[in-house]
Structure formats: structure tokens, C-alpha cells
C-alpha positions as CSV (number, residue, x, y, z in Angstrom):
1,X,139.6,66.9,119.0
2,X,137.6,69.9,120.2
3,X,137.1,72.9,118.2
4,X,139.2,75.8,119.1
5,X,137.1,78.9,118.9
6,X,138.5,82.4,117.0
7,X,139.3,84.9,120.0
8,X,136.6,87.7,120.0
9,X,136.9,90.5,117.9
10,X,136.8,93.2,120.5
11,X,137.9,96.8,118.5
12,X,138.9,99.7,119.9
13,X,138.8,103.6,118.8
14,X,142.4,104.8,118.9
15,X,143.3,108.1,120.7
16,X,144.0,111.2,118.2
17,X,147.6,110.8,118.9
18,X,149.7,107.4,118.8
19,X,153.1,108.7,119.7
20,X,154.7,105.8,121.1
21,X,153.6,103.1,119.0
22,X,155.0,104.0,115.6
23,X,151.8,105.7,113.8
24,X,153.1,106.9,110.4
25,X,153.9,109.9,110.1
26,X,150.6,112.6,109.3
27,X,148.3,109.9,109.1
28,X,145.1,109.3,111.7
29,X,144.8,105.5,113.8
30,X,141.7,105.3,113.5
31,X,140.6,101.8,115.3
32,X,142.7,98.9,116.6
33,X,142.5,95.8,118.8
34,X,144.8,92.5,119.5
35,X,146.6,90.1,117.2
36,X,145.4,87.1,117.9
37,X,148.6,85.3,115.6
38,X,152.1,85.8,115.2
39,X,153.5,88.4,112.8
40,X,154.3,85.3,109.4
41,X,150.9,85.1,109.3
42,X,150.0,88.6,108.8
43,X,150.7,88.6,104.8
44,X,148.8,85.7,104.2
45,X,146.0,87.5,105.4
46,X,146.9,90.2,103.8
47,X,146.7,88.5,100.5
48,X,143.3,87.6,101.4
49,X,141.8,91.1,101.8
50,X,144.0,92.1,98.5
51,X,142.6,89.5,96.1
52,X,138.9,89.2,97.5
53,X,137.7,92.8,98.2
54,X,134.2,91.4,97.2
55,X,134.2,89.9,101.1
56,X,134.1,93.1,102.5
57,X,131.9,95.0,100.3
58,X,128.3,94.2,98.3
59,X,129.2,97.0,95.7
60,X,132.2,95.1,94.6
61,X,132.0,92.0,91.9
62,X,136.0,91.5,92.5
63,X,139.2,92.6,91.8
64,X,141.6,92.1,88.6
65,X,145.4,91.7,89.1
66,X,147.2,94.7,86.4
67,X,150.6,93.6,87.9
68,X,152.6,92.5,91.1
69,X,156.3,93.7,91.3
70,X,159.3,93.3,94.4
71,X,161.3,96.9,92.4
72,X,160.9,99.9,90.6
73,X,157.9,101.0,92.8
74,X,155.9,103.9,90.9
75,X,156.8,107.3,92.6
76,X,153.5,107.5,93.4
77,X,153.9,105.4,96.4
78,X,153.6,106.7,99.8
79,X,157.3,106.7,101.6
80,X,158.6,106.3,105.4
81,X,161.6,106.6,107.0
82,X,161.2,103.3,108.9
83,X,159.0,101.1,106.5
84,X,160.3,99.7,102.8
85,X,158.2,98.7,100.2
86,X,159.0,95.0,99.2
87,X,156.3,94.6,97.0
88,X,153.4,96.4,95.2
89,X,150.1,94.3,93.4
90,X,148.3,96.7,91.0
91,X,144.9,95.4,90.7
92,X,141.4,96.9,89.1
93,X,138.4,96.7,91.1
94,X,135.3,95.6,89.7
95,X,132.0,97.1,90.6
96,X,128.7,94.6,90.6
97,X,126.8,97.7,89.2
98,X,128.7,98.7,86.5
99,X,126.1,101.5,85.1
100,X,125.9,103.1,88.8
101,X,129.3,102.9,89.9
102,X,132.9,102.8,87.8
103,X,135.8,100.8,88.3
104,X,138.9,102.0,89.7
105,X,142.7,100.9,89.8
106,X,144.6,100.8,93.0
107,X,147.6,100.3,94.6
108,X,147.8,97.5,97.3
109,X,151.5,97.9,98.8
110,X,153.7,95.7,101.1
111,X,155.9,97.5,103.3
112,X,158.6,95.5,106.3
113,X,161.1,97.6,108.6
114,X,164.4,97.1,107.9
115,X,165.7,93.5,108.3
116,X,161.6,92.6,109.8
117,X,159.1,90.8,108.4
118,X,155.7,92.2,106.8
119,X,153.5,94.3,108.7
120,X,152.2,96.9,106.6
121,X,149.9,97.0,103.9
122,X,148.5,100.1,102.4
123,X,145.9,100.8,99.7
124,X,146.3,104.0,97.5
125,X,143.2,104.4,94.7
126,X,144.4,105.7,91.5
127,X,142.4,108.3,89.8
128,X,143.2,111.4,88.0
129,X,143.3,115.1,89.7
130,X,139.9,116.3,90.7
131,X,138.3,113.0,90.0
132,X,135.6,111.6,92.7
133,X,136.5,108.5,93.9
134,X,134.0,105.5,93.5
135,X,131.0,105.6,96.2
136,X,132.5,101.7,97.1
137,X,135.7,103.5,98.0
138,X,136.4,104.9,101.6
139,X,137.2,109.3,101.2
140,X,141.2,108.6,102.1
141,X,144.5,109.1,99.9
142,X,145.8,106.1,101.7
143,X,144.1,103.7,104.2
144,X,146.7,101.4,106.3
145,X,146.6,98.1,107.4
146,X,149.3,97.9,110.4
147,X,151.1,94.5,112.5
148,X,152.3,96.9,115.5
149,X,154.4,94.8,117.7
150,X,154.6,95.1,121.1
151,X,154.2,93.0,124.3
152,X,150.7,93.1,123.2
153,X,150.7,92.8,119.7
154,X,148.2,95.1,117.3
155,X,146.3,95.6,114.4
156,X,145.6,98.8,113.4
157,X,144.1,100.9,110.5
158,X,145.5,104.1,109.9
159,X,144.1,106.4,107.0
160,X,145.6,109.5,104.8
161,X,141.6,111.0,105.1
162,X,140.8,113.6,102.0
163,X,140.4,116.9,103.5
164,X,136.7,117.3,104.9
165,X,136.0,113.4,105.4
166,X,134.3,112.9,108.7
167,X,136.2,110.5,111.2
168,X,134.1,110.4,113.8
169,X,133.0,106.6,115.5
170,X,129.8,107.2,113.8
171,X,131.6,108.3,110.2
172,X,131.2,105.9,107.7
173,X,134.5,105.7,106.9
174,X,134.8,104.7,110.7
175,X,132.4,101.8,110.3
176,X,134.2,100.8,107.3
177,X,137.5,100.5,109.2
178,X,135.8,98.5,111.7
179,X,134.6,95.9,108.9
180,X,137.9,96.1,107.2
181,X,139.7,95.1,111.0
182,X,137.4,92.5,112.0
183,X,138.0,90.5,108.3
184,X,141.8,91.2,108.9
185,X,140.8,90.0,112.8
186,X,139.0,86.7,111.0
187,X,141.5,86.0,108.0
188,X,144.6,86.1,110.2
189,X,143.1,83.1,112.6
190,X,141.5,81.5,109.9
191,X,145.4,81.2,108.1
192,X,147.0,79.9,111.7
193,X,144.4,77.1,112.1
194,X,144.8,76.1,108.8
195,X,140.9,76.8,108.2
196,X,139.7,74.9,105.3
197,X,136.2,75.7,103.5
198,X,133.4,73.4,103.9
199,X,132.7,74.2,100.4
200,X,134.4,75.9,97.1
201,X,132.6,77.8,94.4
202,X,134.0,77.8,90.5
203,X,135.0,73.9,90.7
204,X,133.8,73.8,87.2
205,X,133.3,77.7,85.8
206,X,135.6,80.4,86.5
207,X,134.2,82.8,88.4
208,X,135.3,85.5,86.1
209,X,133.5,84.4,83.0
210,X,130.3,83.4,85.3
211,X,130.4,87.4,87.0
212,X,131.1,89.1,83.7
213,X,128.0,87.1,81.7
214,X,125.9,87.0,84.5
215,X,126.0,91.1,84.5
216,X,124.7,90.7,80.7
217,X,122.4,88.5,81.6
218,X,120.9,90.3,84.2
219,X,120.5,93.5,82.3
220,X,118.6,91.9,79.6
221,X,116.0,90.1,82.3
222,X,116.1,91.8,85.0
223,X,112.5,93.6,83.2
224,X,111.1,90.3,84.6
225,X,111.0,91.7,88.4
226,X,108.3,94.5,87.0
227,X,106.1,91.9,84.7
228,X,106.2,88.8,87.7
229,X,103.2,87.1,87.2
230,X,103.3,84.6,89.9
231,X,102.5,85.2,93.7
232,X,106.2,83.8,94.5
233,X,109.2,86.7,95.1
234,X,110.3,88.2,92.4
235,X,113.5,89.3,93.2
236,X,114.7,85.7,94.5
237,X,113.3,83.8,91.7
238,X,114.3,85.8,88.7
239,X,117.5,86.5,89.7
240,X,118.0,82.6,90.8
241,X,117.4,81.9,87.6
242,X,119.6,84.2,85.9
243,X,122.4,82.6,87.8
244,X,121.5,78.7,87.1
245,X,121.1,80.1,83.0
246,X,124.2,81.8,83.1
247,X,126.0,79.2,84.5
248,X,124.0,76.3,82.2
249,X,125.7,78.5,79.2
250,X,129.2,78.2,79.9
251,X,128.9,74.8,81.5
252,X,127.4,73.6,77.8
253,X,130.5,76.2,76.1
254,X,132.8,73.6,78.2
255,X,131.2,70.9,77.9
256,X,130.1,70.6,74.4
257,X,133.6,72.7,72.6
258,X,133.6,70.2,69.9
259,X,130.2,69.4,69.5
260,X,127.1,71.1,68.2
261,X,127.3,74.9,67.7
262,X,124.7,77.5,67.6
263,X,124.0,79.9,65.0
264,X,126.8,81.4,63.1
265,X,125.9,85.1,63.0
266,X,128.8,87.2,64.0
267,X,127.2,89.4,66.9
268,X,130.0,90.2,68.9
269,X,127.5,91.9,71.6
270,X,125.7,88.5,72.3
271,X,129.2,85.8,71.6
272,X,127.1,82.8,73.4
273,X,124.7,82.5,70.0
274,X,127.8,80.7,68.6
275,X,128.8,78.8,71.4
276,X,128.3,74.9,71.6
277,X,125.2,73.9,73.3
278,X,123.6,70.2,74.0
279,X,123.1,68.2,70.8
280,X,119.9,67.1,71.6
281,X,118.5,69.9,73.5
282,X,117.3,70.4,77.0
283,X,114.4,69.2,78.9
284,X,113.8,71.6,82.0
285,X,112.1,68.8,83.9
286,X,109.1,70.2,86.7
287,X,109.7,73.6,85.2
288,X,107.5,75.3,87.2
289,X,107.0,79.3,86.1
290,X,109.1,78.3,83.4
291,X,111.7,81.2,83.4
292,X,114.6,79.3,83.2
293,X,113.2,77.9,80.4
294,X,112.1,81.3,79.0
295,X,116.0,82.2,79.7
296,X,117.5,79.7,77.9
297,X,115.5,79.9,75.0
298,X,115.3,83.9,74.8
299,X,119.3,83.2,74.6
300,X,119.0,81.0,71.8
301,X,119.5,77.5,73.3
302,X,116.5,74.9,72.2
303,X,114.4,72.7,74.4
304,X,111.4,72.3,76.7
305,X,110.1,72.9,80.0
306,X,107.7,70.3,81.1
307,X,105.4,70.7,84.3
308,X,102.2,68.9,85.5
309,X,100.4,72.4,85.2
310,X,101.0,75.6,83.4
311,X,101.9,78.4,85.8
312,X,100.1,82.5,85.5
313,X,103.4,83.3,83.7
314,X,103.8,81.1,80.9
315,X,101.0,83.1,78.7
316,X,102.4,86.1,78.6
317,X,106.1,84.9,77.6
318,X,106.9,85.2,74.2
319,X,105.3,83.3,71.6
320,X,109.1,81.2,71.3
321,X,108.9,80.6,75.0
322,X,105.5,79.4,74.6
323,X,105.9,76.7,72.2
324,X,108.8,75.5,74.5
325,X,106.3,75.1,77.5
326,X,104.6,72.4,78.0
327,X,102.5,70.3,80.1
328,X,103.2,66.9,80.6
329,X,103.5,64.1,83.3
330,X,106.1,61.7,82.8
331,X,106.4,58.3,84.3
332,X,110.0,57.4,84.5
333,X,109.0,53.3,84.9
334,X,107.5,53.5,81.8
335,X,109.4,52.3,78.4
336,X,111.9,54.4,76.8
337,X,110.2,53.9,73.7
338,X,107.2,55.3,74.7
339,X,106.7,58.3,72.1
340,X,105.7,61.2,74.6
341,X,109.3,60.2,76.1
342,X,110.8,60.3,72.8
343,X,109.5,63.3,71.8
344,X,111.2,65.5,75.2
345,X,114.5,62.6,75.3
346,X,115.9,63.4,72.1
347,X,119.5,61.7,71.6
348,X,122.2,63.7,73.3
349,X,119.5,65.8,75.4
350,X,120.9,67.8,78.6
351,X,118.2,67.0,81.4
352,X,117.8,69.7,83.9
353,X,116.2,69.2,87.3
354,X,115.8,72.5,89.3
355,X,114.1,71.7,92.4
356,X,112.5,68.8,91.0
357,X,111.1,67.5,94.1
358,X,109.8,64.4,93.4
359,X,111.7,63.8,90.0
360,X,115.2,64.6,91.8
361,X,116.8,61.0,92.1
362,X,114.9,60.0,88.7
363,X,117.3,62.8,86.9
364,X,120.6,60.4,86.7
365,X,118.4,57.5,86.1
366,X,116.6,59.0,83.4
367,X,119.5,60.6,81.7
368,X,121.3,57.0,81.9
369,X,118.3,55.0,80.3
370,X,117.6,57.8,77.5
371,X,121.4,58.3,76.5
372,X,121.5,61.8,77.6
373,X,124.6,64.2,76.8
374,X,124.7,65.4,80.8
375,X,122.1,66.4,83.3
376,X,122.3,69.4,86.3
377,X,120.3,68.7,89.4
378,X,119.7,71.1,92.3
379,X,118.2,69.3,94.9
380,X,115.9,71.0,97.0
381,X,113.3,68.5,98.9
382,X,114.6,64.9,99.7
383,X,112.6,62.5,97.7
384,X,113.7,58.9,97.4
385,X,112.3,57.5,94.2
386,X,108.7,56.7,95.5
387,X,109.0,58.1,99.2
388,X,110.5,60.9,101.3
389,X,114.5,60.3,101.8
390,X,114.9,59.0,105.0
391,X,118.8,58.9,106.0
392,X,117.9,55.9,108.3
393,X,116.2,53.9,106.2
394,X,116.5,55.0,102.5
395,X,118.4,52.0,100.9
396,X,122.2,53.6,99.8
397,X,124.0,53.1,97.0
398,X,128.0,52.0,97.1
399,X,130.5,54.7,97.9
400,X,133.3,54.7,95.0
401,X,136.1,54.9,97.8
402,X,136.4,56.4,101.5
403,X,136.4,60.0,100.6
404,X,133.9,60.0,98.3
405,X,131.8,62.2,100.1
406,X,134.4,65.0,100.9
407,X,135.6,64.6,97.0
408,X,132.2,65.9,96.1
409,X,132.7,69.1,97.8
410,X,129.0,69.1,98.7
411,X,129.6,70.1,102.5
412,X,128.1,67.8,105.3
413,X,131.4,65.6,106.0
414,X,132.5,65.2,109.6
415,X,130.5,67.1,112.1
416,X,128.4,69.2,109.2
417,X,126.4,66.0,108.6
418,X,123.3,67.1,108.1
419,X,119.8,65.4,106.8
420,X,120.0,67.4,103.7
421,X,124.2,66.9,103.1
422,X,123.5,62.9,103.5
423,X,120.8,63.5,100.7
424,X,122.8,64.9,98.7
425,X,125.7,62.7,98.9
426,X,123.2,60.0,98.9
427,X,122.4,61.2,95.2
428,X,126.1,61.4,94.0
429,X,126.3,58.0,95.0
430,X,123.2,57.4,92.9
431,X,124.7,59.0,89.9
432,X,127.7,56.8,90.1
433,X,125.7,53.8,90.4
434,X,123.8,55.1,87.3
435,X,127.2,55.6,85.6
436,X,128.5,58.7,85.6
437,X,131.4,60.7,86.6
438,X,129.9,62.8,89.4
439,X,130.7,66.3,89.8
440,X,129.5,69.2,92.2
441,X,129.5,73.3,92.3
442,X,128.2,75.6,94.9
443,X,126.0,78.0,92.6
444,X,126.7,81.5,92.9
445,X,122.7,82.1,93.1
446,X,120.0,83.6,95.8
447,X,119.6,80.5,97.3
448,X,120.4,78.2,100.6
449,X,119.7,75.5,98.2
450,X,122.5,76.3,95.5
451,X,124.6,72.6,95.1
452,X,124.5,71.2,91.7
453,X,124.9,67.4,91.1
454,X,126.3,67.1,87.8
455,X,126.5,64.3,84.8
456,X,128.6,65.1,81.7
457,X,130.9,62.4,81.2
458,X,130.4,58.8,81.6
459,X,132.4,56.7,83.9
460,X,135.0,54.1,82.3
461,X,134.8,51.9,85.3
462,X,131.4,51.5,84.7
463,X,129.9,49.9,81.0
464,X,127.0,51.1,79.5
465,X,125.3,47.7,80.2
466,X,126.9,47.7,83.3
467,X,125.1,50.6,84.1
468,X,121.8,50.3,81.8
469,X,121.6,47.5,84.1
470,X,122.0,49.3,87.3
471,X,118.6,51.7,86.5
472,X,116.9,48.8,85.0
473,X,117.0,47.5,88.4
474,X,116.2,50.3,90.4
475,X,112.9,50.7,88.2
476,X,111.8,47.4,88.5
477,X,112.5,47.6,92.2
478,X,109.8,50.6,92.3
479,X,107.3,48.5,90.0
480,X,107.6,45.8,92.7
481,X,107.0,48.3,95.4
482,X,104.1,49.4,93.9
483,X,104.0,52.3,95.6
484,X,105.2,55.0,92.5
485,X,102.0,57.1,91.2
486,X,102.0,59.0,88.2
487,X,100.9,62.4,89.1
488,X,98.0,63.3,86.3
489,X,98.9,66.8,84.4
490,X,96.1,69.5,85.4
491,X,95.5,70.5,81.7
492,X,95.3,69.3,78.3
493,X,98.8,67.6,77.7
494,X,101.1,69.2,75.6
495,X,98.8,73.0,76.0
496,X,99.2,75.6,78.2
């Protein structure tokens, strides 16, 4: 079936005075173009823009429902003569710097003309008399989002401006209207083709407790950006690694709720130094500049980062960050019992593999073979176990059923198919093969590389000879290729 493209968004700058299309009453139109979908789909659109102001603005980490009521409307409500409220969401919006910019309540209204459907929505902020509102916040009492039917039908912004607020087509204000109209423009086809998302974040943390730990987090590291040692960007890698940290924590509070907790010193200002965390650790495998593992154990979580070098940075980490640093080349044919793989594979370890190139697909393996607790790979380059990925000729492993692929909500099914999607779908097959229950985010980091493959249950279907069986083959496949070479560390193993 061919694709329909969305109609263009083509705005346009409403005249001072809109007498015959029903502009309320005092208020400025301020910009306008077509409906491009019937007047039922107008709310759900609406209910877009109400619970995801984050979409239109960079300033804003999201909004919090207070209350959503059909009666008793607070006076404070702007009335019409022609337009009834029908119902009225309180919400709170939260800004992404909270020591530059405050939150602020608001009032996200519903209004229908007698005996018609929706087509008003209109946002009133909430703060006290002589209060400045929020910089994130357009300089109106009221801004309005209008349905104006006609043989033509509308959308429309209309705005209650503070007195002195520039409305001009090169106000700000303006240019906000314009961004505001062209998601309203966007949601309201998206909701009549039934879009669906090619991916969806917060399959496994909510996004609330990941935004509101991630601020923490990035207030006690973000010093890193100044002391970056390395010749990389600061700005992408340390935040980056904030984000796969935070996200590590509260995917081991989940995971591990009834298993090994950390210390038991009531500090209500850091909470995660009591929350569960892996039984045996983690292993940071092809750590790199070693911040994530600097991260984690800064935050109280134990384990090591392994590389086959030590990077500029890892001297002038803490002495605790040091110890955890290591430098080490592993050969994942080798026996489990060798005692350098004991040593980082303690029972119950959590392996992580953040752009592990060449280690990626030996992540499941290894985490089946060493009775790992769970493992987190972000794939970055596609590396078959002793070659590149090649989508043509890689041998694949056995999908579970027909929709594995799209169950993984790793992106890439139907025309999205991409080299990198089939790698990574090619490694959730892998996982399952290795036997575990496979399960996939979209990080919430600085990166076009930002899907986690993740192991933290083992699969019933599958036993654990079953499956110890399955990697046993796979290595000895690669020891009968030949082909696998150890990479030698560049150092004095176990120094940095």
C-alpha cells in the first residue's frame, strides 16, 4: 500500500480583526492554516499537546497531571457566551533545569458550543499576582487552540497577550504559535492515520523516575565536562553516560527488589545507596574512558571496567574508581574456569557491553556460560563473533515466532529495514538462542545509537543445558573457524 504523505503545513498570519469567523471575544488570532482532519479527531490531538509539552519545548522535562474534572470548573476559568467548558486537566509543568527555571501549574481547558463537539482548548498558567511567569512560558493570560469550522475548516491560535508583549510575525511569542500550530497540524494527521511509532521509550523504566534521577545525577557529574581528559566530546560522552547509569540504577532497583541491597545508611538525599543492585557485581566490558564505570561506582554500585588499554582519564579518577579500572583482554573461547575470568565473572555478575564493538554478540554468550544475573548491550558497530555482520551472509539464529522482530520494539520492521535494525534483531535472536528472555528500550541518551538489548530473566522454554549447549556450540564453531584473535592488552594487565 503506498504511503499517504501528511498535507503541508502551510501557516498563515491572521488579520487583526476576525469578525466573521467566531474569534473570542478580546482576544488576538494570531496565526492559522487548514484542518487537514475532521473535527473527532481534534481532542485526541489535543490530549497529545496537553500530556507531552516536552515535544514542543527543550526547557520542559514534562508535565504532571494535579487533576482532570467534567464540573465545578474553578472561577478562574475564562468564560464565552458560545463555548462551554466540558472539562478542565490541571497539570504541573516540569522544567529540565530546575535551578534556572521553576515549575508552574496550569490550566488546560476543553471547551464545545452548545450541542457540538470539541474544538477549543485553552491554556491559562497559574501564578500568583505580580509573579513573572516561567521564561518556557509564552507572555499571555490565555493562549487558544481553536477547530473553526467552515467550508474550509481551521486551526487557529488565539492569545489573551499580557499587556506590552510584542505580537509581531517576528515576536517570539509569534514563532511560538507557529511551533505550537504546526504540532497541532502534525498530531491531528498522525491520530487519523492511526500513526503508530516505530519505537517506544520507558518499556522497562518509567520515564518519571528515569527524568527525576537523571537531574540528580547530572548535577553531581556534570563537573566532568570541565575536567575531560580525553580528546572525544565532552558534552555527548558524559552526558551519555549519565543516562545509561541512571537508567542501569533503576533497571538493577527492578530487577534485583528481593535480592542483594546496598548499604543501609539512611540518607534520604542519595535513596539508591539502599537500593538492590547485582549480586555479583558488574563487569563494564571494553570500558573505554571508563566513566560509566566511574559512575556507577561514585554511586556506590561495585564492579570493574575492563579495557585492552587504559584511557588519559582513568588516572585522575578517584582512587575508588581506580581500583575498579582495569586492563585486561579476555578471550571468550577460553574456559570458564580460567581464573582471570573468574576473577571479573563473579556468580550473579551484571555484564554490561556499551559499544563493545567486537565483544557485542559475545555479551549474551558470555553472560549464559558464566551464570550471569543479566547483561545490557548497546550495540554500536556490527560485529559477528569473529567478523563484521554481514546481513547476507552472517549465519542467523531461529526467530521465536513471526513477530519476533516487531515484539522487540527495536525499529527496522517492514520498510525501516535497515543494516543496523537487522543487526540488532539479529542479536535478540542470539540472546534467545543463548537463553534468555529478550527485552529492548530506546535509551533516553545523546545518542543515534541508544537501543538496549537486555537479559535479566531466563527463558522457561529453554533449559540451562539446553542453552549451555547452545553457546558451547557457537564457541567451538569459532575455534573451528580459526579465525578469532585475542586482541593483546597494551599495558601491564590488571595496571593502569
Amino acid at each position: 500500500m503506498a504511503t499517504i504523505e501528511r498535507p503541508k503545513f502551510e501557516p498563515e498570519p491572521c488579520d487583526a480583526i476576525v469578525s466573521d469567523t467566531g474569534a473570542l471575544k478580546g482576544w488576538l488570532p494570531l496565526i492559522s492554516c487548514a484542518a487537514n482532519f475532521p473535527i473527532e479527531i481534534f481532542e485526541v490531538a489535543m490530549s497529545q499537546l496537553i500530556h507531552h509539552p516536552e515535544y514542543n519545548s527543550t526547557l520542559i522535562l514534562r508535565s504532571e497531571e494535579i487533576f482532570d474534572i467534567v464540573s465545578d470548573f474553578p472561577e478562574s476559568l475564562p468564560t464565552f457566551e458560545n463555548l462551554q467548558p466540558i472539562r478542565c486537566i490541571r497539570r504541573k509543568l516540569l522544567p529540565r533545569r530546575p535551578g534556572r527555571d521553576p515549575s508552574m501549574e496550569q490550566f488546560c481547558t476543553l471547551y464545545a458550543s452548545p450541542g457540538e463537539r470539541t474544538d477549543t482548548l485553552i491554556l491559562t498558567p497559574i501564578v500568583e499576582p505580580g509573579s513573572a511567569l516561567p521564561y518556557y512560558h509564552p507572555t499571555v493570560s490565555h493562549l487558544a487552540f481553536r477547530y473553526v469550522r467552515s467550508h474550509t475548516p481551521t486551526l487557529r491560535i488565539e492569545v489573551d497577550p499580557l499587556p506590552g508583549t510584542p505580537t509581531d510575525l517576528n515576536s517570539r511569542l509569534y514563532r511560538t504559535c507557529l511551533a505550537l500550530l504546526e504540532t497541532l497540524h502534525r498530531y491531528g494527521w498522525g491520530a487519523i492515520t492511526n500513526y503508530k511509532k516505530r519505537v517506544n521509550h520507558d518499556c522497562l523504566v518509567s520515564r518519571e523516575q528515569y527524568q527525576d534521577l537523571y537531574l540528580q545525577m547530572r548535577e553531581r557529574h556534570k563537573h566532568l565536562v570541565v575536567t575531560w581528559k580525553e580528546v572525544t566530546d565532552p558534552l555527548k560522552h558524559v552526558f551519555e553516560d549519565i543516562g545509561i547509569a541512571t537508567y542501569l540504577m533503576l533497571l538493577w532497583k527492578e530487577t534485583f527488589s528481593t535480592g542483594n541491597l546496598g548499604s543501609d545508611d539512611m540518607n534520604l538525599s542519595e535513596p539508591w545507596k539502599t537500593w538492590p543492585r547485582p549480586p555479583g557485581g558488574f563487569l563494564d566490558a571494553g570500558c573505554g574512558n571508563g566513566l560509566l564505570t566511574h559512575i556507577l561506582v561514585a554511586e556506590g554500585y561495585d564492579g570493574y571496567g575492563i579495557d585492552l588499554r587504559a584511557r588519559m582519564s582513568w588516572s585522575h579518577y578517584p582512587e575508588t574508581t581506580q581500583a575498579a579500572l582495569r586492563v585486561h583482554a579476555f578471550d571468550p573461547t577460553a574456559d570458564a574456569a580460567d581464573p582471570a575470568a573468574q576473577m571479573y565473572f563473579k556468580p550473579g555478575v551484571f555484564i554490561i557491553g556499551n559499544h563493545a564493538d567486537e565483544l557485542t554478540p559475545w555479551i549474551p554468550v558470555l553472560s549464559t556460560v558464566h551464570g550471569a544475573s543479566g547483561y545490557i548491550s548497546i550495540p554500536c558497530c556490527s560485529w559477528a563473533f569473529d567478523m563484521k555482520f554481514e546481513r547476507s551472509s552472517t549465519p542467523s539464529f531461529p526467530l521465536p515466532h513471526a513477530d519476533f522482530a516487531e515484539s522487540l520494539n527495536l525499529g527496522g520492521e517492514g520498510s525501516n529495514k535497515s543494516a543496523y535494525s537487522m543487526y540488532r534483531i539479529w542479536l535478540g535472536a542470539l540472546s534467545v538462542h543463548c537463553g534468555w528472555v529478550v527485552e529492548c528500550e530506546t535509551l533516553r541518551i545523546p545518542s543515534t545509537r541508544n537501543w538496549a538489548i537486555i537479559g535479566r530473566r531466563r527463558l522457561n522454554s529453554v533449559s540451562e543445558n539446553e542453552a549451555l549447549a547452545n553457546v558451547t556450540d557457537i564457541i567451538q564453531d569459532v575455534k573451528d573457524r580459526a579465525q578469532f584473535k585475542t586482541r593483546k592488552p597494551e599495558g601491564k594487565a590488571g595496571d593502569h
